[in-house]
N, C-alpha and C positions, 0 to 999 in steps of 0.2 A: 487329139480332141477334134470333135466335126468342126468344120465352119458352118455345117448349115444349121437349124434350129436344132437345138438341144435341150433333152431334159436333163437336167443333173437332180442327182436326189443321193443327202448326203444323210445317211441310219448312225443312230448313237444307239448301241446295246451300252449302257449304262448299267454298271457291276451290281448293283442294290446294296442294302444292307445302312443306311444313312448317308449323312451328307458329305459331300468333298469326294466322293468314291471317282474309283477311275470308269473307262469301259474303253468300247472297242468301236473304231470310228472306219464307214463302209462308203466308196464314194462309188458313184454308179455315172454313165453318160450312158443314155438312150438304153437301158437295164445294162448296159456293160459295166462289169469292175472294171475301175482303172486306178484307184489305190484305196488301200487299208491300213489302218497304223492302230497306236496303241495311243488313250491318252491316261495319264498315272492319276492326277487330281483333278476335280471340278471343283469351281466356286460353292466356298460352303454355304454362303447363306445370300447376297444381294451383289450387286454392282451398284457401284457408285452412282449418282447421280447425273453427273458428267458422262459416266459411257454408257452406250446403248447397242441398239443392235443395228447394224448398218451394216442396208443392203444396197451394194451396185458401188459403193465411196467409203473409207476409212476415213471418220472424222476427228474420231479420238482417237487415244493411247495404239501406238503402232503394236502390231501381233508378233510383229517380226521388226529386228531394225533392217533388213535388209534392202527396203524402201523407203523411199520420203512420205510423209503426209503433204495436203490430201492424197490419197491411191485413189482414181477413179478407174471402173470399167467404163469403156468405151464402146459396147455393144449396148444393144437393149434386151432389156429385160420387161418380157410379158406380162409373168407372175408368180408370185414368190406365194408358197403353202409351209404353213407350218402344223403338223399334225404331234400331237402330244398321246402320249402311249401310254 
């Protein structure tokens, strides 16, 4: 990964076909691949009220246990885009 400024831009091809579907998840730094994986289900219909979407800090429900809450990064962050397809 660079240390210097970085774009990261992370693509979900999303399977179609209704709700809970899987797809295929593309992680880019500065247009470079640097990893892709599979995910099997999405949320079918909402998140809870308590989780949201957190950028730059994990305030809720950990993704992984393999870290404590909070998780902060400790760089800065510009600007976060979200584009819906």
């Amino acid at each position: 990964m660079p240390k210097d400024k970085t774009q990261l831009v992370v693509d979900f091809k999303y399977d179609s076909g209704g709700l809970g579907k899987g797809g295929t998840i593309t992680m880019t730094a500065n247009g470079n691949k640097i990893a892709e994986g599979r995910l099997e289900k999405t949320v079918p219909v909402q998140f809870s009220i308590q989780e949201g979407l957190d950028i730059g800090m994990d305030n809720g429900s950990q993704v992984d246990f393999t870290y404590k809450l909070p998780f902060a990064f400790m760089g800065k962050i510009e600007k976060v885009t979200v584009e819906l397809k």
